[in-house]
DOSE-163610 format. One record per residue (C-alpha): x, y, z. Coordinates in steps of 0.001 Angstrom, whole numbers, plus 500000, padded with zeros to 6 digits. Example, Ala and Ser with C-alpha at 12.3 -4.5 7.8 and 13.67 -1.06 7.14 Angstrom:
<atoms>
     c1     c2     c3
 512300 495500 507800
 513670 498940 507140
</atoms>
This chain:
<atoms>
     c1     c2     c3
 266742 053669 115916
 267364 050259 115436
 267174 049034 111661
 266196 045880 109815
 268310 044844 107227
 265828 044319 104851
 264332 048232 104900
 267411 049650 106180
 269026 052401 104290
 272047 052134 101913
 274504 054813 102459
 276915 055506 099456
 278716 058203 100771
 280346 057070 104388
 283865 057365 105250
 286424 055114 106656
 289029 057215 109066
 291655 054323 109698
 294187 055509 112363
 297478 054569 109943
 295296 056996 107332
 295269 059953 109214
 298969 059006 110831
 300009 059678 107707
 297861 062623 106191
 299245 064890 108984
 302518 063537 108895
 302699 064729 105584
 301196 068513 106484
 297689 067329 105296
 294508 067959 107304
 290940 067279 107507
 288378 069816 105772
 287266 070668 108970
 287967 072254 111810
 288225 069889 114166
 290070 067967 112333
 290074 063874 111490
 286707 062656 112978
 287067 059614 115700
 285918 056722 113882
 286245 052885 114173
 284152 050121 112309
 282428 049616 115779
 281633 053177 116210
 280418 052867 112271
 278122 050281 113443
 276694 051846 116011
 275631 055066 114295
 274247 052825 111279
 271798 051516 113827
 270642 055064 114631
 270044 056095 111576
 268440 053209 109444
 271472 052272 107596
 271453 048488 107027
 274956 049007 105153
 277469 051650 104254
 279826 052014 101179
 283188 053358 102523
 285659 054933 101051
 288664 057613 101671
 287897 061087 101854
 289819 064503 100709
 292715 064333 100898
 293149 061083 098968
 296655 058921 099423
 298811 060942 097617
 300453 063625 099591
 303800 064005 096643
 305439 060715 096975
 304540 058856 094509
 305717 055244 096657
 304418 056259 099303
 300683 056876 098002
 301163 053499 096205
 301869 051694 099708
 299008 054025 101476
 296345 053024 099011
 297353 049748 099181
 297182 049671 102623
 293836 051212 103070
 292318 048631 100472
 293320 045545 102220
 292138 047023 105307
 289214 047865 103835
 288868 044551 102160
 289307 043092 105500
 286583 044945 107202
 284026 043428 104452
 285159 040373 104931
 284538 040217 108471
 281302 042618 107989
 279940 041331 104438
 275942 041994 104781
 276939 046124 106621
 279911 047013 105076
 281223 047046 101334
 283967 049766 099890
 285325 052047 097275
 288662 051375 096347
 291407 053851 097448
 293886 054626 094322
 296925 056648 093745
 296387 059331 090997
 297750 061578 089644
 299914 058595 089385
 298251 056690 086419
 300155 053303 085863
 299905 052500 089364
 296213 053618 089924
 295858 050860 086953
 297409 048536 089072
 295686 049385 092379
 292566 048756 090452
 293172 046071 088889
 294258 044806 092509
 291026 046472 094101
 288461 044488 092277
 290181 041554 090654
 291859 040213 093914
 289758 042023 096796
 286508 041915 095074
 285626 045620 096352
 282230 047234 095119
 283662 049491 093188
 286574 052527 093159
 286397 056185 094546
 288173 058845 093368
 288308 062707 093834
 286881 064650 091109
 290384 066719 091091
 294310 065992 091356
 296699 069002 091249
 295403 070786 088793
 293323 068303 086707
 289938 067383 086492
 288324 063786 085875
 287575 063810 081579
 291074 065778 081318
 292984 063081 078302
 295588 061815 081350
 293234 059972 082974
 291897 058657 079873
 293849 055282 080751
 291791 055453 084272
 288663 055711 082643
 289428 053455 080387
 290186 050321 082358
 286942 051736 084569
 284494 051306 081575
 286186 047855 080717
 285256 047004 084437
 281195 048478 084062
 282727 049908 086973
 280896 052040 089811
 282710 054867 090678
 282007 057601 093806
 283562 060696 092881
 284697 062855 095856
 285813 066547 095694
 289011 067812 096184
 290923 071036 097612
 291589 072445 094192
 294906 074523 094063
 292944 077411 092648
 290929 077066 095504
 293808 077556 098112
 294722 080822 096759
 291029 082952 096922
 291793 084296 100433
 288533 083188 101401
 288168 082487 105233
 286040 079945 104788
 286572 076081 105220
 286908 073949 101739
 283542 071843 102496
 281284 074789 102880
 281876 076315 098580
 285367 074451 097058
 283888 071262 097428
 280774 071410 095559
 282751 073627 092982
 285053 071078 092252
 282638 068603 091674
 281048 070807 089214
 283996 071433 087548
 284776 067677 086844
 281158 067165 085459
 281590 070038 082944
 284682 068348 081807
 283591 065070 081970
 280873 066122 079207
 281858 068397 077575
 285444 066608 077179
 283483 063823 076122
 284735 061112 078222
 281069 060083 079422
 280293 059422 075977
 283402 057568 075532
 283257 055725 078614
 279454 055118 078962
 279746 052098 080790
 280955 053515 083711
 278390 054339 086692
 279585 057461 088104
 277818 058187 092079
 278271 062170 092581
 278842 063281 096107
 276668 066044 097515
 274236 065445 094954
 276428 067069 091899
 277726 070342 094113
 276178 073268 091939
 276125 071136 088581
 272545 070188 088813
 271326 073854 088989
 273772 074979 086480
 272687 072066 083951
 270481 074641 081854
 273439 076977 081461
 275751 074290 080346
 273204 072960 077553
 272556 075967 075441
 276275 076456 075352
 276068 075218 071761
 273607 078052 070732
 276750 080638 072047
 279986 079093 071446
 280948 077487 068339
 283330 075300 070041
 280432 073007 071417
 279236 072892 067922
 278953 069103 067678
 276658 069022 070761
 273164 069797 070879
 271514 071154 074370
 269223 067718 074496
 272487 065601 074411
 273807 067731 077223
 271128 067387 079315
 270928 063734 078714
 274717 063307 080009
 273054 064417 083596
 271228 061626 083117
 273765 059468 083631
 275375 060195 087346
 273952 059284 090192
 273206 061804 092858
 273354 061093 096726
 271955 062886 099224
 274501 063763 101967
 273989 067981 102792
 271412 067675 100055
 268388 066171 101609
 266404 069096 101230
 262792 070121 099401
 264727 072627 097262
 267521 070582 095740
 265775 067391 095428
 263204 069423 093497
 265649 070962 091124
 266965 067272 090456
 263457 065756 090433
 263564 067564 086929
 266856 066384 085750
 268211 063238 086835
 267020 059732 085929
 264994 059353 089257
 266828 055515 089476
 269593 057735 090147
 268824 059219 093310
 270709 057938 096581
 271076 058116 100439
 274489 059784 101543
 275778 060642 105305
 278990 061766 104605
 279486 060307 108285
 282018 060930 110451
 283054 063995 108643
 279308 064868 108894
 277826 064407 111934
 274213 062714 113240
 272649 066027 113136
 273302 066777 109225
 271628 063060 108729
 268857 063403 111124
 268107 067437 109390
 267904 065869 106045
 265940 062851 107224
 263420 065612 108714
 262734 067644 105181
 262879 064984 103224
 260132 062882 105079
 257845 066249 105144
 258206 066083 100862
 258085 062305 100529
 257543 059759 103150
 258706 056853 100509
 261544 058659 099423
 263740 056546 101343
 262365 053733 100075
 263214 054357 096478
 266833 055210 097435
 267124 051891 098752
 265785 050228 096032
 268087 052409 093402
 271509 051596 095636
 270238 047572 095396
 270243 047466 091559
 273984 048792 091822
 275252 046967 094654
 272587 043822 094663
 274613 041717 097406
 273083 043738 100079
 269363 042892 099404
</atoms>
């Protein structure tokens, strides 16, 4: 389906697959979530699956695994690397293409420094990161630095999820993608509230991937924790509920009646966005979602595209 930029869909949640990326990923024992392994991709192949699907421009960024595979110089080089290249494929591509800056946590001083780097110097639309590293979850106090310098930047930030450890060690035969990920996301949104780093940090716009994993369904259950456990004493169930107010939810393996009705009750309906999660998703997933959600709304689309222009304007 060919596309005009001026209707055509923003996609928030696409990923870049750079060959040096992967070269190094599996070099270091580190493999795709799924089964196939790292999707083919190139900025031309990008391109020509935008076209199919209505996207006028897509937000890239580095998936799961991240850049840092235990070597701390050597995830400082990688994300490096992948931000000029991805700096350089805006560049050349400014009205389809803009990016989420790679960074290299758990290693805080430099991940200051790539970001710093990121959108001082490349001018990139904003920073992803993975809502896990190791063992830590985003509103844990180390990456209060991170967080920090984010807010100071009214940053926009698109959190990914990661292979938890924890996760590794269930003995489920079942590929991370399919439960982990939306877990982990979860996980970092209970800590990023109830931690209180969104209320410390409210100037940061935080995009969710997958539309919040299980966090949107679970928001009831998080608010009356006040009314059971005297530990959440300060918080009320109203100011809980309003922190889901503040992420943004895309819609990639979301686009669906069900979900979209669960969040039509919670989240600040500005907040909704288009995701493909292409390559790692394929056409199909895009094309499924594009099917329900049409049958529920046939403007739907149009909103999302209106909600990704008043965070990334340069693309109307």
């Amino acid at each position: 389906m060919a596309h005009s930029d001026s209707t055509g869909r923003i996609d928030v949640h696409c990923h870049a697959v750079p060959p040096f990326f992967t070269e190094a990923a599996q070099a270091a024992g580190r493999g795709a979530s799924i089964s196939s392994g790292f999707p083919q991709w190139s900025p031309a192949l990008a391109r020509e699956t935008m076209d199919r699907q209505n996207i006028a421009a897509s937000l890239l960024s580095i998936s799961q695994p991240g850049v840092h595979f235990g070597d701390d110089a050597a995830a400082v080089a990688l994300a490096r690397r992948c931000n000029d290249y991805l700096a350089k494929l805006v560049a050349d591509d400014p009205a389809h293409f803009g990016a989420f800056a790679a960074v290299p946590l758990p290693n805080v001083p430099a991940t200051l420094n790539e970001i710093r780097h990121a959108l001082d110097t490349l001018k990139l639309d904003g920073v992803g990161l993975l809502a896990s590293y190791g063992t830590q979850f985003l509103g844990d106090a180390v990456f209060d630095p991170v967080l920090e310098l984010l807010d100071s930047y009214e940053a926009t930030v698109f959190v990914h999820p990661n292979y938890h450890p924890s996760s590794r060690s269930l003995g489920m035969d079942m590929p991370a993608f399919l439960v982990e990920f939306p877990i982990d996301t979860t996980r970092a949104v209970a800590n990023l509230i109830f931690s209180g780093a969104l209320e410390r940090y409210p100037r940061i716009k935080f995009i969710l991937a997958h539309q919040g994993g299980a966090a949107p369904y679970l928001a009831h259950r998080l608010s009356v924790a006040p009314l059971i456990d005297k530990r959440f004493a300060a918080l009320t169930p109203e100011a809980i509920l309003g922190q889901f107010r503040r992420f943004y939810y895309e819609s990639a393996q979301g686009a669906d009646p069900a979900p979209l009705a669960a969040l039509s009750q919670l989240a600040d309906p500005s907040h909704l966005l288009f995701g493909s999660d292409w390559p790692y998703c394929p056409p199909a997933v895009t094309a499924a979602g594009d099917a329900a959600v049409g049958g529920l709304n046939a403007d739907i689309q149009t909103r999302w595209r209106a909600n990704a222009l008043a965070l990334f304007p340069r693309f109307g």
